[in-house]
N, C-alpha and C positions, 0 to 999 in steps of 0.2 A: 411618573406615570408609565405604566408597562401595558405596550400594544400588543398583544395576543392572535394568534390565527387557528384554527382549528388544524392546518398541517402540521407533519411532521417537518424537523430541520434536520437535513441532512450535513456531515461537513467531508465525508470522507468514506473510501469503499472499501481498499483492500492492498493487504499486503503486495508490493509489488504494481499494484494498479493504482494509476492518480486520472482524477477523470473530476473536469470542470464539475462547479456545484449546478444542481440542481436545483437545490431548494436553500437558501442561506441565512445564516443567524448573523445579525448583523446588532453592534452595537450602539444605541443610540449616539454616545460620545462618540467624538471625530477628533478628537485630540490626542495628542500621542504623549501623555504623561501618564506614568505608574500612579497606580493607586497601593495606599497604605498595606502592608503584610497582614493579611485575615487573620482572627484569632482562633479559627476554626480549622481541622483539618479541611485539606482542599478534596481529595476525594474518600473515597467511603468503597472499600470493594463489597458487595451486595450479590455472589455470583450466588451464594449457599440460597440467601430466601430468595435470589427470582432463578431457583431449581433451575442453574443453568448449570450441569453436570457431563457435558461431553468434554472428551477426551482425543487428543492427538495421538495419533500411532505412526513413528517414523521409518518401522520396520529396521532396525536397528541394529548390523550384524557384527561378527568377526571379520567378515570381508572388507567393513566397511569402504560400505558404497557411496560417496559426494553425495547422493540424492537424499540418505538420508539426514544429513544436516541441515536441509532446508526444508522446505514445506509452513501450513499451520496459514494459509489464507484465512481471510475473515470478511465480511461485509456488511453492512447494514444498510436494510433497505424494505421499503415498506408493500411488501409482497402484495397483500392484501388491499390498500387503499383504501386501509381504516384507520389510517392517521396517526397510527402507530408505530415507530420505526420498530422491524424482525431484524434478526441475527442469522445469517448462513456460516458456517464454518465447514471447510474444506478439511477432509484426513488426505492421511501420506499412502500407506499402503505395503505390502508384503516385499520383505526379496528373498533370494536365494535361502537367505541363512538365516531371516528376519520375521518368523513366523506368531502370527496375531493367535492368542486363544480364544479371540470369537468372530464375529464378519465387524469387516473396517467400514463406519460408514461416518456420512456429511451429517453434519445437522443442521435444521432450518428450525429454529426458536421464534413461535410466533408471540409479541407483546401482547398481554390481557388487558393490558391499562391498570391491572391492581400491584403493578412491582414486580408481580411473576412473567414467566414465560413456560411453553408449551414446546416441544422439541416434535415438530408435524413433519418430517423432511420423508416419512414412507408414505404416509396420506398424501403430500404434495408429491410425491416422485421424484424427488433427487437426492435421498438417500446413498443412494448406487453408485459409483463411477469403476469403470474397468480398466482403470487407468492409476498409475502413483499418480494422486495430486496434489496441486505446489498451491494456487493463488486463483482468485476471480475478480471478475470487472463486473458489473451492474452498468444495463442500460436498456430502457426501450427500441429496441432493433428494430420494430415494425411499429414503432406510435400508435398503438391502440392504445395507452393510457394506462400500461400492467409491465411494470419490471421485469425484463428479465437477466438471464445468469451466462455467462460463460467463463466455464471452470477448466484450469491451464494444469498439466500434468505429461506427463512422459508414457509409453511412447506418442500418446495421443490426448486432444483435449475435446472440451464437450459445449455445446450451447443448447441451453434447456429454455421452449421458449413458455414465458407466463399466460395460464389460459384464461387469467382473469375470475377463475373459480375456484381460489385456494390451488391450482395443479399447475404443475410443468411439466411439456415432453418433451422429451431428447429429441431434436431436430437436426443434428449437426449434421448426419448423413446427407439429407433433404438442403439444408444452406450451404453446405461445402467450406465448411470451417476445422476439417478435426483435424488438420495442423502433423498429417501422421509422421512416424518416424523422430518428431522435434522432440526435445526435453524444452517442453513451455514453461514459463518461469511465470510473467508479467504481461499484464493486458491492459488495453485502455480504449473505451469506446470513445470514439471524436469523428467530427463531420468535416471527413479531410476536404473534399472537394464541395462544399456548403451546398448541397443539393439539397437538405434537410432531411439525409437521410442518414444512422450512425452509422461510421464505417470501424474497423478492429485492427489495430494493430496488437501484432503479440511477441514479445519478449524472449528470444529461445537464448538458453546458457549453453549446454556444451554440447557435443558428441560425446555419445554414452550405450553404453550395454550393460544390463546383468550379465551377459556370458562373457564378459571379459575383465575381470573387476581390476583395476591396477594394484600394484602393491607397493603401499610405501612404511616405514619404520621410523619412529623416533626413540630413541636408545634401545632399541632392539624391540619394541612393543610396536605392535601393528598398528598404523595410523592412520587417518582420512590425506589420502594424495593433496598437495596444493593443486588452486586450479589449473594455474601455468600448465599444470600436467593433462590438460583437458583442452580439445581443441576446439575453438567460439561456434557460435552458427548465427547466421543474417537472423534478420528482421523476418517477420512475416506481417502483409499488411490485406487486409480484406476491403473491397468494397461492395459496400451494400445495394444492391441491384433496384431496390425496392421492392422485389415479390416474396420473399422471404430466404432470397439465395443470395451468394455471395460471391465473388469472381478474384480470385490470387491477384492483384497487383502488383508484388511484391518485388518483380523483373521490371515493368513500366516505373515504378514509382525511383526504383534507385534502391533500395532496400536489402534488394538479395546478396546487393555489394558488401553492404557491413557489416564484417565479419565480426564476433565477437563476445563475450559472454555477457550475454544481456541480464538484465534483473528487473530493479526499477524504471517506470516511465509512468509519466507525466505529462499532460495536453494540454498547451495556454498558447496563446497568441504573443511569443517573446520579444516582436520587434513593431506591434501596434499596427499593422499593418490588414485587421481583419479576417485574418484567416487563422486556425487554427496551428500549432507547430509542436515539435515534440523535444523534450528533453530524454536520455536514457540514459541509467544509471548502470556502466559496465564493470564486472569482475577482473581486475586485472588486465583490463585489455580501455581504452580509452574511451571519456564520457560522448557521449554525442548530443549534440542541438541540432535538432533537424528542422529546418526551417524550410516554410512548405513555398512551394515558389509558383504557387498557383494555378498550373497547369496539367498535373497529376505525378509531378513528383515532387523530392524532398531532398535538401542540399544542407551537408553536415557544417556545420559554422562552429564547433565546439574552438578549432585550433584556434581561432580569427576571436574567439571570446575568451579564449585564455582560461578553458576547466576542462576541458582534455585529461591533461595532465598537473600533477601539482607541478610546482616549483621547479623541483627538480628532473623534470622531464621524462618524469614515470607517473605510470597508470596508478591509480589505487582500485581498493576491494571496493568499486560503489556498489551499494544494495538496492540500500531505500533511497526514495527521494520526494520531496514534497515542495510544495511553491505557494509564495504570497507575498504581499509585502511588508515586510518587519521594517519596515525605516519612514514610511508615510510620503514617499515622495510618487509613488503611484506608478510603477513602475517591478516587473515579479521580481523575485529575489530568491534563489534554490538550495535547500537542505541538502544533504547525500549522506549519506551514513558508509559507514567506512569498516576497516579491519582495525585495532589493536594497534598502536602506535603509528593512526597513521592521520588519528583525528575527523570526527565527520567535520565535514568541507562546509559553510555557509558564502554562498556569492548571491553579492551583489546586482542588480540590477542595473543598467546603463542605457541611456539614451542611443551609445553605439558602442561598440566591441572596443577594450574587453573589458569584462565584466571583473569586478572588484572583489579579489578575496578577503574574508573580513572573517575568519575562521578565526584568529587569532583577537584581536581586535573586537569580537562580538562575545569575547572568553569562551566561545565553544570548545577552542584548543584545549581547554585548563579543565576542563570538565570530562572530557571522554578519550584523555592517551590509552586507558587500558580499556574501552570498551570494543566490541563488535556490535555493530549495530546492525538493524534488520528494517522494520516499520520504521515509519517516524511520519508525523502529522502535525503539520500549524496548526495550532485550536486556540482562542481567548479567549483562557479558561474561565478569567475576570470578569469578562465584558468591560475592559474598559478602554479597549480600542487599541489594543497591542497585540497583533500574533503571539503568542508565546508559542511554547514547543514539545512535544513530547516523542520520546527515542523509545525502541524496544532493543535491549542488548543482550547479549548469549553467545557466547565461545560456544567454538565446534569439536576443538579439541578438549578428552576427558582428563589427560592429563597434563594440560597444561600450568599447572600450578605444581609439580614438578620441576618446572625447567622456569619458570616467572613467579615471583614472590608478588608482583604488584598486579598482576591478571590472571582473575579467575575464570571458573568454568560458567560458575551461575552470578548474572551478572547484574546490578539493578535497577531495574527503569531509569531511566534520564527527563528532569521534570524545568524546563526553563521557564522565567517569567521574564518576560523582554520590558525592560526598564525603561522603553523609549529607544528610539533612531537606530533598534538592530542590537543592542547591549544587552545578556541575559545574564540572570542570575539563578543558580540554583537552587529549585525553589523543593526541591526532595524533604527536608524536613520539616517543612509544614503538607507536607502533598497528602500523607496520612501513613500507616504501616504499610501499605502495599509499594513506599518508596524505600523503605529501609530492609529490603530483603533480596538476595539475587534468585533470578530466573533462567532460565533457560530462552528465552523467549523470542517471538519468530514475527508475528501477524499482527496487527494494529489496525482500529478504524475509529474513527470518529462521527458521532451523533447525539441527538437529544431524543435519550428515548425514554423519558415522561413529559415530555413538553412544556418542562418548565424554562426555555428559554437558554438555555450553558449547554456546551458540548459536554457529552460522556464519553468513555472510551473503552474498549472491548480490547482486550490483549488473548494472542493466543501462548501455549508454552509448549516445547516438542517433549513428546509424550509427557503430558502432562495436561491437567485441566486450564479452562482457560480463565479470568479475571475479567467483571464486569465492573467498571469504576463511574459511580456516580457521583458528580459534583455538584459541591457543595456550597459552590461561593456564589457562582456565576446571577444566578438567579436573584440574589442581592441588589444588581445594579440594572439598567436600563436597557431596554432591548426591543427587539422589535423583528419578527419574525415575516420570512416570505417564503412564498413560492411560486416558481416561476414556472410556464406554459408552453412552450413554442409554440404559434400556429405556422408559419413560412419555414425557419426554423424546427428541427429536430425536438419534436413533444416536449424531453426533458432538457430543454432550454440547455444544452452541454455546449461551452463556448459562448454566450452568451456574458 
């Protein structure tokens, strides 16, 4: 029997941004055994009939500029509250040497329910940004019951609030969020201090100028600098005042201490303690667990849990990172995606520090030595009560395949099926053709956006179009769909 809701199920926002569910798809089965390999392809890319036709623009130079390897945000999120999961995607933006031949804008693809979608994002007003942008987070800032957007970018980032009538205005000026001077990467609304009100932490990567672009060469060809050559920048953390403004915490909280190149972050409660806490996913520079200590700041524990650093007592490239639990013992467990022989990282969850590398061991290792990873999102694709996983991969360098025979430029989705206890197998050649091809690829989200119960997923690609993947399997098995309220609680139940 399959219990049905009239909402939409959310699982996931945005490249960059990990932010408690909302709304959740949950599988009837509570057992943690693989079910048989479908005879079907698992998904179907669908982007051509639902006329989803925007385009990345990375601005793309001779200079090249770090900023243009990154970017290609995505979210999914039901604008409207017509039970519909919409599509927002975030562009990059112009530089020096890096010129668009027409205007660079965002798209906001509203769902019809008939398969297609509608690209409303100048009707809604947030087509525009005057900013290169990277990434966005989805949340009700002021619980009126209307999503809205804060979109992360260089020198400056934006919060568009939702007017509940198809529109957004740019408020950011008015909340005191535009983050100026930072290169924003990653965002995540959470309700640090459980007032019930959302507060914003945001993600900043390096210090940066277009007027000063670095120069580096690999065999004599001009090349994108390593980050090492970029120097980190703190945390930014906002709190939400409750009038629609926003007050810097970022000096109280602890935050402006950590230095570093930020990317991915992530808000779950790590050590059950009721409060919300943060994972962040850094470039070369060390991961951090920021666990909230209740009083309005936040104390790093990553050393003391052992994902700092790998093994060997160095940083890797983390990007992405996502949270759930792959093993059933009830307790989170953390993705991070990585550079190119350095393998994305899976840890374990623990009742107390430190937490259990199982990278090797869960066959993650064997799956992505030559990948660069970006997105990545837990989804059950099955429904049958396994996390599985899905990676977005793409080198930055064009000529790397030059100098590495076994790592390419365009790179191919990474599709896991977790067999049980945290074990995955790659499930890419049943996944459908959109697993047997490499990308470029940057942005990821996860949703059901026809309501049949399975997550879908939405991939972006730099300068390139992006890939709407409906599955196909999920709906097969049992389910049962919710959605959650906050009334004490932050509207959109985040932390919860």
């Amino acid at each position: 029997m399959k219990l049905k809701t009239n909402a939409s199920r959310v699982r996931s926002h945005a490249v960059f941004a990990g932010l408690a569910l909302a709304i959740a798809l949950v599988s009837a089965s509570t057992a943690f055994t693989a079910l048989a390999v479908p005879s079907k392809e698992l998904f179907a890319d669908i982007s051509q009939e639902a006329e989803i036709t925007w385009r990345q623009f990375s601005g793309e130079s001779p200079d090249r500029f770090l900023i243009e390897t990154m970017g290609g945000g995505v979210a999914f999120l039901d604008f409207d509250n017509d039970g519909l999961l919409d599509i927002f995607f975030v562009n990059g933006g112009e530089t020096p040497g890096g010129k668009s031949p027409g205007p660079i804008k965002n798209a906001l693809y509203r769902n019809l329910g008939n398969g297609k979608f509608e690209n409303v994002a100048a009707k809604a007003g947030v087509d525009h940004i005057d900013f290169y942008g990277m990434g966005v987070a989805v949340g009700d800032f002021d619980n009126d019951g209307f999503p809205d957007l804060y979109v992360t970018g260089f020198p400056t980032s934006a919060l568009f609030h939702n007017n509940g009538n198809g529109t957004f205005t740019d408020v950011t000026a008015h909340a005191r969020v535009k983050n100026s001077g930072r290169w924003a990467a990653g965002a995540a609304w959470f309700d640090y201090d459980r007032d019930g009100l959302l507060d914003l932490v945001v993600t900043n990567y390096a210090e940066f100028s277009f007027d000063q672009p670095k120069k580096c060469e690999v065999n004599g060809v001009r090349s994108y600098c390593a980050q090492v050559a970029y120097k980190g920048m703190p945390l930014t953390l906002y709190r939400n005042n409750g009038d629609r403004t926003f007050t810097d915490v970022s000096a109280h909280s602890g935050l402006d201490k950590m230095i570093g190149r930020g990317l991915g972050v992530v808000a779950i409660d790590f050590n059950d303690d009721g409060w919300p806490d943060l994972f962040v996913a850094r470039d070369a520079s060390p991961n951090l667990l920021l666990i909230n200590k209740r009083d309005g700041t936040l104390e790093d524990a990553a050393l003391d849990a052992e994902i700092a650093y790998n093994a060997n007592g160095n940083a890797k490239a983390g990007m992405g990172v996502d949270v759930a639990d792959v093993n059933g013992d009830g307790l989170p467990d953390l993705v991070v995606t990585n550079f190119n022989d350095q393998y994305h990282s899976l840890f374990m969850g623990s009742a107390s520090f430190p937490y259990q590398d199982r990278t090797v061991a869960s066959h993650l290792a064997q799956f992505s030595k030559a990948d660069v990873g970006w997105g990545t999102k837990f989804l059950d694709y099955d429904n049958d009560g396994n996390p599985d996983l899905i990676i977005a991969n793409g080198h930055i360098n064009q000529s790397i395949e030059l100098m590495r025979e076994d790592v390419k430029y365009q790179e191919p989705l990474l599709l896991l099926h977790n067999e049980g206890q945290g074990v995955f197998r790659n499930s890419a050649q049943e996944g459908g053709p959109a697993f047997n091809s490499g990308y470029i690829s940057r942005g990821l989200a996860v949703g059901d956006v026809d309501n049949d119960g399975d997550p879908d997923v939405v991939i972006t690609r730099l300068n390139g179009t992006s890939m709407l993947l409906r599955n196909n399997v999920g709906q097969d098995s049992n389910w049962v769909g919710f959605e959650l309220q906050g009334t004490k609680s932050n509207r959109d139940a985040i932390g919860a």
